[in-house]
NUDREN-835190 format. One record per residue (C-alpha): residue number from 1; x, y, z. Coordinates in steps of 0.5 Angstrom, whole numbers, plus 500, padded with zeros to 3 digits. Layout:
BEGIN
@nuse NUM	east X	north Y	up Z
...
REM end
This chain:
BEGIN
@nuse 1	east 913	north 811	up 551
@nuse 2	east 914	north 815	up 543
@nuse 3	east 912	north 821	up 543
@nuse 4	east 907	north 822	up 537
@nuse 5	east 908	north 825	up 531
@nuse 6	east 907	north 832	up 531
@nuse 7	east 903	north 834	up 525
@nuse 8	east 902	north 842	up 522
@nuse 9	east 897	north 843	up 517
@nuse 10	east 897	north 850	up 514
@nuse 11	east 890	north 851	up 512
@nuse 12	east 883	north 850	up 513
@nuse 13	east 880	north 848	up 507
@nuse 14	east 877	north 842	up 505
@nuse 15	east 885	north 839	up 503
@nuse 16	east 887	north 842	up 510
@nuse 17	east 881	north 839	up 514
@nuse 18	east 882	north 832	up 511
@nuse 19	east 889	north 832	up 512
@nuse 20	east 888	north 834	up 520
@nuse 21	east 882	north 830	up 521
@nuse 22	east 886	north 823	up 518
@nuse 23	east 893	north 824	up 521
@nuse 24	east 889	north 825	up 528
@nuse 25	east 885	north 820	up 527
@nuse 26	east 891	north 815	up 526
@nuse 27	east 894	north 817	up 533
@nuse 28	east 898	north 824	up 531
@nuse 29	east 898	north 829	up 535
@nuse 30	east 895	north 835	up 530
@nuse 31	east 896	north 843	up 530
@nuse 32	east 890	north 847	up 523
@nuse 33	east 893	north 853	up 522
@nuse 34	east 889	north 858	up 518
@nuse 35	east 888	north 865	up 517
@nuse 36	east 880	north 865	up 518
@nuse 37	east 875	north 865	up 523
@nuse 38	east 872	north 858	up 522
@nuse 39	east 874	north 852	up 517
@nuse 40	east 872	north 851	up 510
@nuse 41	east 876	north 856	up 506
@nuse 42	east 874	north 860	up 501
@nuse 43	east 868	north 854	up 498
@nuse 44	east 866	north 854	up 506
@nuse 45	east 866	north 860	up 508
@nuse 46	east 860	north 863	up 513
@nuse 47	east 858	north 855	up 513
@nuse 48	east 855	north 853	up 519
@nuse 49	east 855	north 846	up 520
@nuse 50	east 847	north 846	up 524
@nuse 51	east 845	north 850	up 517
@nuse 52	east 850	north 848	up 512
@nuse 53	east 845	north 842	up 509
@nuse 54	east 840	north 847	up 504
@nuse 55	east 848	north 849	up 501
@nuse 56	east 853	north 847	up 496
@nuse 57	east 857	north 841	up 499
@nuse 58	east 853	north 843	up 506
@nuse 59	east 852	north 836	up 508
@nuse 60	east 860	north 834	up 506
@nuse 61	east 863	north 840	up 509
@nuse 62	east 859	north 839	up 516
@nuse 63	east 861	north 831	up 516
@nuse 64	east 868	north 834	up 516
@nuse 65	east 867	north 839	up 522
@nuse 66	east 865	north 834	up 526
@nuse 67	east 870	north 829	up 525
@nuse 68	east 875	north 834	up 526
@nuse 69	east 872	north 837	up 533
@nuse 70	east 872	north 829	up 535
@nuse 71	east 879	north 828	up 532
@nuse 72	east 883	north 832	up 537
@nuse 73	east 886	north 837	up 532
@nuse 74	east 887	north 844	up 535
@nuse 75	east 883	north 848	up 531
@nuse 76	east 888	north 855	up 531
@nuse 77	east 884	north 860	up 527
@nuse 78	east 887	north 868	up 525
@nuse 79	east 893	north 865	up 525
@nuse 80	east 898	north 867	up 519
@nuse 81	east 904	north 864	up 517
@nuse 82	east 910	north 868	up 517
@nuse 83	east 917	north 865	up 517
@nuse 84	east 921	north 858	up 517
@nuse 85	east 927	north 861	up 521
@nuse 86	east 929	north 854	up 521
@nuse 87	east 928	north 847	up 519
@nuse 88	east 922	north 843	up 522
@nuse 89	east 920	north 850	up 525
@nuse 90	east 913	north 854	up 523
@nuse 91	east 914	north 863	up 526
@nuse 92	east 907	north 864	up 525
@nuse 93	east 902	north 870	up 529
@nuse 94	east 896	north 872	up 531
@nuse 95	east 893	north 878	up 533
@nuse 96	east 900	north 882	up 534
@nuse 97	east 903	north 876	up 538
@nuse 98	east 908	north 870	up 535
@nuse 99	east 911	north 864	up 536
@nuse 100	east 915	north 859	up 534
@nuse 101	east 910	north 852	up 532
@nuse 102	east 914	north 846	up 531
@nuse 103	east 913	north 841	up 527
@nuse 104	east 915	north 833	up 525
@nuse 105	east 911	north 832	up 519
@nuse 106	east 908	north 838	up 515
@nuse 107	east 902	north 839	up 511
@nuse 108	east 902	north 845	up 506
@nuse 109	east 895	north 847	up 503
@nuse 110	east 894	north 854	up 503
@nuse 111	east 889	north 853	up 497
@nuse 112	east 888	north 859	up 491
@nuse 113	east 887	north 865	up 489
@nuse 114	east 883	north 869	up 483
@nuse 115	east 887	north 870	up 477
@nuse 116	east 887	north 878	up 476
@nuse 117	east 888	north 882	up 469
@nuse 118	east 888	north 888	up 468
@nuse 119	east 883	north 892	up 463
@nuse 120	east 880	north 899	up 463
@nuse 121	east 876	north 901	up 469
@nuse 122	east 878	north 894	up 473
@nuse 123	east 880	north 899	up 479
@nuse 124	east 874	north 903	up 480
@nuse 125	east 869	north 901	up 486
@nuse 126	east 864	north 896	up 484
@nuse 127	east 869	north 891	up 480
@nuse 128	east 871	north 885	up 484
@nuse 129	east 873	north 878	up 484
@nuse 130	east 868	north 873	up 482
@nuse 131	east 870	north 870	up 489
@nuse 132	east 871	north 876	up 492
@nuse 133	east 864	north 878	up 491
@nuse 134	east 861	north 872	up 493
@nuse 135	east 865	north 872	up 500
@nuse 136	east 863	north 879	up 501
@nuse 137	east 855	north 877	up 499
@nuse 138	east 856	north 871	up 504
@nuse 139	east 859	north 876	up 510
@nuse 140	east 852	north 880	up 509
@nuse 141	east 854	north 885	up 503
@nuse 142	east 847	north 888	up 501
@nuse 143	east 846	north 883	up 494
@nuse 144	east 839	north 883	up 493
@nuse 145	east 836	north 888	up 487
@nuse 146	east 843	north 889	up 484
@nuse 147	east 845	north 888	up 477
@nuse 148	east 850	north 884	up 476
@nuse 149	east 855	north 882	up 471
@nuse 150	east 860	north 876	up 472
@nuse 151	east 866	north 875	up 467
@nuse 152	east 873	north 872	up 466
@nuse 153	east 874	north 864	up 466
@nuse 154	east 872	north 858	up 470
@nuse 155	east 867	north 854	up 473
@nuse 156	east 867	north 859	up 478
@nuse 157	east 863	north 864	up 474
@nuse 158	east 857	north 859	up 473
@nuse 159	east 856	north 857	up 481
@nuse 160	east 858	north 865	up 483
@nuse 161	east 852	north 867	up 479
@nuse 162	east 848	north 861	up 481
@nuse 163	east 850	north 864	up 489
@nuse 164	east 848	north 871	up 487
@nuse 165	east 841	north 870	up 484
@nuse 166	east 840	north 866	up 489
@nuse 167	east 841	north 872	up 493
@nuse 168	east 837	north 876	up 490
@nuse 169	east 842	north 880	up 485
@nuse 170	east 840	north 880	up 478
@nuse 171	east 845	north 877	up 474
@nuse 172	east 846	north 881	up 467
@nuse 173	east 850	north 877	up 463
@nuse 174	east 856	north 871	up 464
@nuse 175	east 861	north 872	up 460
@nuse 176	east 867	north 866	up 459
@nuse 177	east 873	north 868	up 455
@nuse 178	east 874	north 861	up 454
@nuse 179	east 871	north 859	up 446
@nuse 180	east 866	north 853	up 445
@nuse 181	east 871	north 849	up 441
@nuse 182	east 875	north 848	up 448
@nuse 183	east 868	north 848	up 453
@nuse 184	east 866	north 842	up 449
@nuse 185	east 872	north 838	up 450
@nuse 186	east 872	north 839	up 457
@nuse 187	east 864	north 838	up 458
@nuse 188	east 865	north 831	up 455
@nuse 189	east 870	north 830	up 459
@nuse 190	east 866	north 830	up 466
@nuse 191	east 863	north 824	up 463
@nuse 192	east 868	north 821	up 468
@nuse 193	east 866	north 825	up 474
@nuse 194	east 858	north 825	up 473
@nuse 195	east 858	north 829	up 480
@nuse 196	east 860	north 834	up 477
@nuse 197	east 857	north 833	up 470
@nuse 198	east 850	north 833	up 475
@nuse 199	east 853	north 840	up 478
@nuse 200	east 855	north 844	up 473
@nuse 201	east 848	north 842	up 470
@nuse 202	east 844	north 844	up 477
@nuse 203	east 848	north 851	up 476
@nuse 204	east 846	north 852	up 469
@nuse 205	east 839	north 851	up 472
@nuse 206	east 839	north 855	up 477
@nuse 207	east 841	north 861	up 472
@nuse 208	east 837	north 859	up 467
@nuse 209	east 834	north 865	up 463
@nuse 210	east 841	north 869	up 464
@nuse 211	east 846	north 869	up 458
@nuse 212	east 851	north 865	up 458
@nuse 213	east 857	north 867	up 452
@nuse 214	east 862	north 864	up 452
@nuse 215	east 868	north 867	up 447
@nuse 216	east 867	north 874	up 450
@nuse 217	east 870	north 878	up 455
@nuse 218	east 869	north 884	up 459
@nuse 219	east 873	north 890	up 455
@nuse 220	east 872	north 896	up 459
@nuse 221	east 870	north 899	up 466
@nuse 222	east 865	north 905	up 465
@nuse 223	east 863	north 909	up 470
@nuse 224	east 866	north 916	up 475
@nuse 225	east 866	north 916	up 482
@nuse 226	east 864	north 907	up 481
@nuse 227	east 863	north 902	up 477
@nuse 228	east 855	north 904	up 472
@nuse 229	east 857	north 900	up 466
@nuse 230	east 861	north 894	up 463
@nuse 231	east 863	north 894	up 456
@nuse 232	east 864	north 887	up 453
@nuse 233	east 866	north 884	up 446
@nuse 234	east 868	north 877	up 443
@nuse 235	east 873	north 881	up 439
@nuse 236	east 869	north 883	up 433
@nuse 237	east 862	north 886	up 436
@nuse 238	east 861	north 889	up 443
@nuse 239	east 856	north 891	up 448
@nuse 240	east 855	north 896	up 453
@nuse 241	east 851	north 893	up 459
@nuse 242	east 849	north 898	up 465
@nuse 243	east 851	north 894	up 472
@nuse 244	east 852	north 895	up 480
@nuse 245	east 857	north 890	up 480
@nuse 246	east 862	north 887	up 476
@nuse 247	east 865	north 880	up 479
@nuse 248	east 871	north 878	up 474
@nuse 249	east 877	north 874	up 475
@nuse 250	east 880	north 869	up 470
@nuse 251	east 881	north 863	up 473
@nuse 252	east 886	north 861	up 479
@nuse 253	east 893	north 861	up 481
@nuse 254	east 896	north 857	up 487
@nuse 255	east 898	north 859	up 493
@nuse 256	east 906	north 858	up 493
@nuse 257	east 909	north 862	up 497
@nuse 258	east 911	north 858	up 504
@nuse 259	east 912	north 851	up 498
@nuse 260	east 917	north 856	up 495
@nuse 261	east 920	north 860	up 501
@nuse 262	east 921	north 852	up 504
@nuse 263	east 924	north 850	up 497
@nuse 264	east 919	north 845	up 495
@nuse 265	east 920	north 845	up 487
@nuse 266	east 915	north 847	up 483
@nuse 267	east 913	north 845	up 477
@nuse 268	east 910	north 847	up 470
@nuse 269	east 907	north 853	up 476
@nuse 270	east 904	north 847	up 481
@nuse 271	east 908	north 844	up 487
@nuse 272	east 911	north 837	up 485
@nuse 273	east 910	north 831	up 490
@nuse 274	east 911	north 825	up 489
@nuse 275	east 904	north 819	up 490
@nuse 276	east 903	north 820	up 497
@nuse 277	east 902	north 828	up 496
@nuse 278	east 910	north 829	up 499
@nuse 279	east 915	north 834	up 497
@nuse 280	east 921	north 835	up 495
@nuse 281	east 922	north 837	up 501
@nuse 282	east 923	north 831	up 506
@nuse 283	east 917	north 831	up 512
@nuse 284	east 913	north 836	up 508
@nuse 285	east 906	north 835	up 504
@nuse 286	east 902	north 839	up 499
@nuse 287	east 894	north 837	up 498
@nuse 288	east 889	north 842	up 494
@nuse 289	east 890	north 847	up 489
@nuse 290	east 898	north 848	up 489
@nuse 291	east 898	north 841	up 487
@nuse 292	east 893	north 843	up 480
@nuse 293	east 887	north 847	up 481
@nuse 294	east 882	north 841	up 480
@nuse 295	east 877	north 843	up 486
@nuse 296	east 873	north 840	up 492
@nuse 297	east 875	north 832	up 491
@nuse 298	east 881	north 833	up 489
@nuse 299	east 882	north 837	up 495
@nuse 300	east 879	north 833	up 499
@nuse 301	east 882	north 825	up 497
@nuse 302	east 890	north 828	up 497
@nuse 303	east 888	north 831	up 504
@nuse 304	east 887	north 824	up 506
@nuse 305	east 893	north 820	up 502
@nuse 306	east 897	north 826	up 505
@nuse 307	east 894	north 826	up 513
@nuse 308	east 894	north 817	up 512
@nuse 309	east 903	north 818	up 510
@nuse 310	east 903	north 823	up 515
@nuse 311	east 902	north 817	up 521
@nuse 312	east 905	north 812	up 517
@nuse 313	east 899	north 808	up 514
@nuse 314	east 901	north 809	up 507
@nuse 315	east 898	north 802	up 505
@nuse 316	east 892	north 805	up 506
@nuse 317	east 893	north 812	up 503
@nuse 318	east 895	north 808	up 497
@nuse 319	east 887	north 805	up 497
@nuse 320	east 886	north 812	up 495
@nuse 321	east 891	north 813	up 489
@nuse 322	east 886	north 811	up 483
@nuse 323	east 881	north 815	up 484
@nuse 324	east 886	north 822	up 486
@nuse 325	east 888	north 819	up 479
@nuse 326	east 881	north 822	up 476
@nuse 327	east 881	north 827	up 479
@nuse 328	east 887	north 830	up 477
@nuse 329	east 886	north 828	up 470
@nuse 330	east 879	north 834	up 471
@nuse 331	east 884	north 838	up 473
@nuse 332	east 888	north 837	up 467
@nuse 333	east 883	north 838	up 462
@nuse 334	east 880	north 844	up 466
@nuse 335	east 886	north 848	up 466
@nuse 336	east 886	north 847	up 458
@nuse 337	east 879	north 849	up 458
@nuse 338	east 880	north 855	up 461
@nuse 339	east 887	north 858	up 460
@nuse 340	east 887	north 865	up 458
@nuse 341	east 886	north 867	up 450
@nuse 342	east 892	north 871	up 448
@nuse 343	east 887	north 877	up 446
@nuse 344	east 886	north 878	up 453
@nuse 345	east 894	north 881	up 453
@nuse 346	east 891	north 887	up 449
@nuse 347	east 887	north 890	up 453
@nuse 348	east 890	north 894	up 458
@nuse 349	east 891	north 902	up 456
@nuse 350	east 898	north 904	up 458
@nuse 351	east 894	north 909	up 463
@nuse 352	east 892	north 902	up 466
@nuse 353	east 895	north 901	up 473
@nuse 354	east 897	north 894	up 474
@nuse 355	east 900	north 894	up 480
@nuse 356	east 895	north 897	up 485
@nuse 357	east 900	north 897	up 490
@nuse 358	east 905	north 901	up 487
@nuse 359	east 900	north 904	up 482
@nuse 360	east 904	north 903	up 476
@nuse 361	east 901	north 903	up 470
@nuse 362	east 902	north 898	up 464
@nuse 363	east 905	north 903	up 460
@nuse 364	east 910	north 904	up 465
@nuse 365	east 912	north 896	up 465
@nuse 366	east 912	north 896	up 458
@nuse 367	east 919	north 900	up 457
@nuse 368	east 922	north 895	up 462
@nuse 369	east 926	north 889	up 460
@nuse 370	east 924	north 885	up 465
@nuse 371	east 921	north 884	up 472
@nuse 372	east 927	north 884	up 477
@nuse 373	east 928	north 891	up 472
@nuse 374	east 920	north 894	up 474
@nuse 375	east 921	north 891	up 482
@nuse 376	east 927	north 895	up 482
@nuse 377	east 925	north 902	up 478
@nuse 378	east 917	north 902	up 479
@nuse 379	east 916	north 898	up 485
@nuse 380	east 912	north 892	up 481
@nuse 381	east 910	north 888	up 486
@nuse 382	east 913	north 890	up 493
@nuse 383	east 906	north 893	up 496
@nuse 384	east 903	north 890	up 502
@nuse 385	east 900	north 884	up 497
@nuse 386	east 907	north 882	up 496
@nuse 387	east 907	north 880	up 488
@nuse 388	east 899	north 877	up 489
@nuse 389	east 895	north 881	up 485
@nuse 390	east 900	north 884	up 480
@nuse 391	east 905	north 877	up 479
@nuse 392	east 900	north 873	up 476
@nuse 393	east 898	north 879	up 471
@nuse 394	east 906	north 881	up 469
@nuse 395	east 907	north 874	up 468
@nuse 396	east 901	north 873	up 463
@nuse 397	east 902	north 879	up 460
@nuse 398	east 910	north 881	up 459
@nuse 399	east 912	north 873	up 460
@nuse 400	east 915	north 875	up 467
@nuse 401	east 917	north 869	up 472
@nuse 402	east 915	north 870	up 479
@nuse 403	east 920	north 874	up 485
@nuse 404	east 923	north 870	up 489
@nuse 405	east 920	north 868	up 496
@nuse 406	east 923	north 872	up 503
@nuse 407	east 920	north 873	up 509
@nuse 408	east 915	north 875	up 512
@nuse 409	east 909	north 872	up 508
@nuse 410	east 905	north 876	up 509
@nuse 411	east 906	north 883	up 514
@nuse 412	east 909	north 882	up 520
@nuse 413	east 911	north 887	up 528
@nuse 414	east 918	north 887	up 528
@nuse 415	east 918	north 883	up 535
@nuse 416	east 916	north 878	up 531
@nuse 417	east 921	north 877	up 526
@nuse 418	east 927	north 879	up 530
@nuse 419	east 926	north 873	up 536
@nuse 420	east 932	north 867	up 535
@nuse 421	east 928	north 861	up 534
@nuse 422	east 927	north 856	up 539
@nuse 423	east 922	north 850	up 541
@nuse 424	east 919	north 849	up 547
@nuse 425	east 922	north 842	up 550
@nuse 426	east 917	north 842	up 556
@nuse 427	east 910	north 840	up 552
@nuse 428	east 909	north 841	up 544
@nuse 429	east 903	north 844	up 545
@nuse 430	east 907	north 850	up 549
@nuse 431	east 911	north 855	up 543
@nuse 432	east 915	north 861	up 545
@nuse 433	east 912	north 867	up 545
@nuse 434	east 916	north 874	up 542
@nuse 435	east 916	north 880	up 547
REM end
């Protein structure tokens, strides 16, 4: 009898759980990796599929949870991906412990992160990412009563501030960097997708009575030992706004680092793959936002076609192709509608750190030639976060391309990284386990 196809997903998002929950259905046998404690990634995150109903997207992401609790997918949760020390193989840990997973076909959807710039006063406490305030505000951060400024670009802005409000916080002003004379175009757009049209809408309601400019961007930071107030302009006029909280970030960047570590060729900053979501690399499939930032859909559908290929049925997976088509024209018109203003590029002080890791500042990095020349004199991008934070800024700032990709990914023990692969043969759920 054939074994069935081993198939590992490396993120629980929505992507990475309808790959799972397709490929499962259709006979594979199917591993979910994730870092976090329950699936949904970022947009899920602290969902509870009993109460998730009242919520944005509640009812889908509990249709979602239930079918991959009855699929037969191994949910593996706190589980980071570190290494590939050889073809078809997966060296990932948890809790200190690491092991090899093997795997015949491979779905990467590792999903995004926010897109930081520096600017004065960025480091001091009380500064956030958009979605990081919201997933501190969702894991019980005290919201209610505090004043709240939300900047940056992306549509992100309007439904944080719409989770804020509702929390309680009082949001002081939304300031998209992005002018007019590209939010128009891309609103006509949705015409497309009513859906979202119809969401975007239900967000402005539920932030009505907030000032939502867009052309304008915070500027400074102000405060001692934290975060009192927000200096923000529209390049001609400014403003000062006192506040507790500044949530900021400009926009998403991909998650690459394992597509790139596999050598899956990235372009225009995005992973290629081919109609059925399947990368340079044979075997292996990228769904979600390292495909183009395009949001919950687009996650969801090449989820699906990818999940489909990975068992075979490409028939059915090309059912799906017109509308991941539609989506991906959305993604398209939202990274030009939200792509960061030149004048941005002027807002760091050369006493600005960029590198939080390595505290380097802007006027530091500014008299290198390049960032091979600024990793090796000033340690831009070698800290824990490995180039996450930093990279996207240097790259927007001076031009820079991104660092080659080593491993370990993400932070590893020793005993881990110095195993010598192998793979089990008894039973493909067993993996080796290092000392």
């Amino acid at each position: 009898m054939t074994a069935p196809v081993r198939v590992v997903v490396v993120g629980g998002g929505p992507g990475g759980m309808a790959a799972a929950v397709v490929a499962a259905e259709n006979g594979c046998d199917v591993r979910l990796l994730d870092e976090n404690l329950g699936p949904g990634g970022q947009i899920w995150r602290g969902y509870n599929a009993e109460a998730a109903s009242s919520s944005p997207h509640g009812r889908e992401f509990a249709k979602w949870v239930r079918r991959l609790e009855a699929s037969g997918a191994a949910w593996e949760p706190e589980t980071s991906v570190i290494d590939s020390p050889a073809p078809g193989i997966l060296r990932v840990e948890r809790a200190g412990r690491g092991w090899d997973v093997p795997w015949d076909r491979l779905v990467i959807a590792t999903g995004a992160r926010e897109r930081f710039l520096p600017f004065p006063g960025w480091t001091l406490p009380g500064v956030m990412g958009v979605g990081g305030l919201q997933a501190m505000a969702k894991s019980g951060l005290p919201i209610a009563g505090k004043r709240v400024v939300v900047s940056g670009s992306g549509p992100l802005l309007l439904a944080v501030a719409a989770a804020l409000k509702r929390k309680g916080a009082k949001i002081e002003g939304i300031f998209e960097q992005a002018p007019w004379s590209r939010l128009a175009p891309f609103a006509v757009s949705l015409v497309a997708l009513p859906g979202k049209l119809v969401e975007g809408a239900q967000y402005r309601w539920q932030t009505r009575g907030v000032a939502y400019k867009s052309g304008w961007w915070v500027k400074r930071g102000l405060g001692q030992s934290r975060l009192e107030a927000v200096v923000v302009s529209d390049g001609k006029d400014q403003r000062e706004i006192l506040c507790d909280y500044l949530a900021c970030a400009f926009h998403l960047v991909p998650n690459l680092e394992l597509a790139q570590l596999l050598g899956c060729r990235i372009d225009a900053g995005f992973v290629a793959v081919n109609a059925v979501q399947e990368t340079s690399v044979t075997g292996v499939y990228c769904v979600g936002e390292p495909t183009g930032i395009g949001g919950l859909d687009k996650a969801l559908v090449e989820g699906e076609i990818a999940g489909l290929a990975a068992a075979g049925h490409l028939g059915k997976a090309a059912e799906l192709l017109p509308l991941r088509q539609k989506l991906r024209r959305f993604a398209q018109h939202l990274d030009r509608a939200f792509a960061s203003r030149p004048e941005l590029r002027a807002l760091a002080a050369a006493e600005t750190i960029v590198c939080r890791c390595e505290d380097v500042t802007y006027g530091e990095l500014a008299e290198c030639a390049s960032g091979r020349a600024a990793r090796l004199h000033m340690r831009c991008g070698m800290g824990p976060c490995q180039g996450r934070i930093c990279g996207p800024a240097t790259e927007f700032l001076f031009g820079w391309s991104a660092a080659s990709t080593r491993p370990p990914l993400f932070p590893a023990r020793l005993g881990t990284l110095a195993v010598a692969p192998r793979e089990a043969d008894s039973n493909p759920r067993e993996v080796a386990s290092t000392p």
